[in-house]
C-alpha positions as a LaTeX table, in Angstrom:
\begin{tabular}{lrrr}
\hline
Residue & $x$ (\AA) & $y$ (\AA) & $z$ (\AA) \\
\hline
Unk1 & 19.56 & 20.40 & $-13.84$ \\
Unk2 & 17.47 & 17.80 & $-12.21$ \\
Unk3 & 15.29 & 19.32 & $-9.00$ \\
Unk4 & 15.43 & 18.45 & $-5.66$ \\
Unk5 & 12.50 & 16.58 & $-5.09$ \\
Unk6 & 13.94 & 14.59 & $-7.93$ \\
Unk7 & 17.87 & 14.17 & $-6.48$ \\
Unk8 & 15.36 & 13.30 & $-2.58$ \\
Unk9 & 13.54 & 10.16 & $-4.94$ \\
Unk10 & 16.38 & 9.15 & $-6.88$ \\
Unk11 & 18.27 & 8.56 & $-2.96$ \\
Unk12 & 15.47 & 7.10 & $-1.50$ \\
Unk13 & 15.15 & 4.46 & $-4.64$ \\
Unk14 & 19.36 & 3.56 & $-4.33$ \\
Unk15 & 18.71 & 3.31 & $-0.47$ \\
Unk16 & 16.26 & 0.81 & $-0.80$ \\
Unk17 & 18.07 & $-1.17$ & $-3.76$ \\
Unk18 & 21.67 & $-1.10$ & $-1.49$ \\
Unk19 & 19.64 & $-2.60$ & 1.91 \\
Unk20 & 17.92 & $-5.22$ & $-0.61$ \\
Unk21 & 21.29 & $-6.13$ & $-1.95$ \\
Unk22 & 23.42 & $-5.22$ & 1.32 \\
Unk23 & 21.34 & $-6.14$ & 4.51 \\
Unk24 & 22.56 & $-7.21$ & 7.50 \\
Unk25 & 26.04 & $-6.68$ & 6.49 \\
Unk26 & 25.45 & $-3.19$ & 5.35 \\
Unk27 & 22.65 & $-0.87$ & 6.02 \\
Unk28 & 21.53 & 2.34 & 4.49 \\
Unk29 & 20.43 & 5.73 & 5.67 \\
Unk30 & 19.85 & 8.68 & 4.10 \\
Unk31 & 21.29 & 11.85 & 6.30 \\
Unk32 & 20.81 & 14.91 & 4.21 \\
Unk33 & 20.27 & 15.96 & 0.19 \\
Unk34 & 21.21 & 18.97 & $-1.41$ \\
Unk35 & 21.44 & 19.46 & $-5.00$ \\
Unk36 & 25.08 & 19.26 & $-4.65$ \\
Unk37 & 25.44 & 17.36 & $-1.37$ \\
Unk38 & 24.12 & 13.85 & 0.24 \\
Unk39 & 25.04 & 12.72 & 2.85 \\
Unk40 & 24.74 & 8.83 & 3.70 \\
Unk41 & 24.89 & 7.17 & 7.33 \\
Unk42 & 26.08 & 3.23 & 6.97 \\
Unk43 & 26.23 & 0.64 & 9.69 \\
Unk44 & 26.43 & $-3.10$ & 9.95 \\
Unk45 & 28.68 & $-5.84$ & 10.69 \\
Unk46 & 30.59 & $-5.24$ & 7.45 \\
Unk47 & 33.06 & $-7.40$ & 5.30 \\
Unk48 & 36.14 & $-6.28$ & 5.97 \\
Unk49 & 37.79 & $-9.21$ & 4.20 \\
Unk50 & 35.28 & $-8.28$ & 0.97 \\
Unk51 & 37.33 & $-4.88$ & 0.40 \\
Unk52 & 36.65 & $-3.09$ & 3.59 \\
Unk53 & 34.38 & $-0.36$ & 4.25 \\
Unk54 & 35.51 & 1.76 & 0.91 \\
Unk55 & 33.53 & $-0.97$ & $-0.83$ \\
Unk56 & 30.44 & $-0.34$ & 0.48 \\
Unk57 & 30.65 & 3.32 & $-0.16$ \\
Unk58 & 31.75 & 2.73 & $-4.10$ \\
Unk59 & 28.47 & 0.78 & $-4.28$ \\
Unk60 & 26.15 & 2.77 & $-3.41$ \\
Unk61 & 27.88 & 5.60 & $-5.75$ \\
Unk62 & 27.30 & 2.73 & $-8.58$ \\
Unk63 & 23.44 & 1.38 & $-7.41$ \\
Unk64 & 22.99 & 5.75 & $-7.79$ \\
Unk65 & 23.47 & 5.42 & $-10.81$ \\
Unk66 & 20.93 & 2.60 & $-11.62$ \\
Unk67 & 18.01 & 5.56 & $-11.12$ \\
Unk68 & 19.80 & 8.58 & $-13.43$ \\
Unk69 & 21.47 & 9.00 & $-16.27$ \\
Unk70 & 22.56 & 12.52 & $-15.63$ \\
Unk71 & 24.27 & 12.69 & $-12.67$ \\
Unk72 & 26.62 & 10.94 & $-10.30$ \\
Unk73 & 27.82 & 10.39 & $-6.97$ \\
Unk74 & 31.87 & 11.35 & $-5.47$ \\
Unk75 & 33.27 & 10.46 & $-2.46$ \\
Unk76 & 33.81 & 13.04 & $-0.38$ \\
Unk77 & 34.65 & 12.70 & 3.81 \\
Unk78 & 33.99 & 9.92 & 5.55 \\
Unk79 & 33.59 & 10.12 & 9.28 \\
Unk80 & 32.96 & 6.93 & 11.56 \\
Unk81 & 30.25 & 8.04 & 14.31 \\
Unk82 & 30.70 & 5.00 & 15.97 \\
Unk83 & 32.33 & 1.58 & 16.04 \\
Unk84 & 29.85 & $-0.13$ & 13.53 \\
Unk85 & 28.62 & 2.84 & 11.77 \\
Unk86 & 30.13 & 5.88 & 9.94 \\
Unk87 & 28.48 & 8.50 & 7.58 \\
Unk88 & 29.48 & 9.49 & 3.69 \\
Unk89 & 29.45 & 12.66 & 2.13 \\
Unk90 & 29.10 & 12.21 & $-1.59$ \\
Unk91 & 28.88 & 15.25 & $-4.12$ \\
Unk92 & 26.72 & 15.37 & $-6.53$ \\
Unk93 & 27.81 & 15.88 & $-9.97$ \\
Unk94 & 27.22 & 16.33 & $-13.51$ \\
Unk95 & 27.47 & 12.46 & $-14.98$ \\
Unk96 & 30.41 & 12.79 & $-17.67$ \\
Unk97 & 28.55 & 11.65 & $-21.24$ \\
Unk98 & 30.45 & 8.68 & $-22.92$ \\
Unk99 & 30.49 & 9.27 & $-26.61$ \\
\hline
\end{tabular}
């Protein structure tokens, strides 16, 4: 399994790819890690005719994956802390190997 000081780098790495790719729309901010739990605050202006707010989420679960090949990111609650901002809790899994 992969340590925490390693899960704290590999969020810090997709948090700084998602604001390059993301900003002003959509800004990153890391909450809390734990080997099984990170938790992600977003705010912004947002797209909402780009896919709404789900999108956002689903890509930083993807840009995660840019920095590992052993584990992965699930949505888990979502709670909107205000009206241009709301926080993520992902779970962190084992990535499923393709054969």
């Amino acid at each position: 399994m992969i340590s925490q000081i390693e899960i704290e780098a590999i969020v810090r790495k997709t948090v700084l790819l998602y604001n390059r790719l993301n900003s002003p729309k959509a800004v990153a901010k890391s909450v809390l890690v734990l080997p099984e739990l990170v938790t992600i605050a977003f705010s912004g202006s947002f797209c909402y005719d780009c896919g709404g707010t789900l999108t956002y989420v689903e890509d930083f679960a993807r840009d995660f994956k840019i920095f590992n090949d052993s584990l992965e990111l699930t949505i888990g609650q979502t709670r909107q802390t205000s009206p241009r901002s709301f926080e993520v809790d992902y779970k962190v899994k084992a990535r499923q190997k393709t054969v």
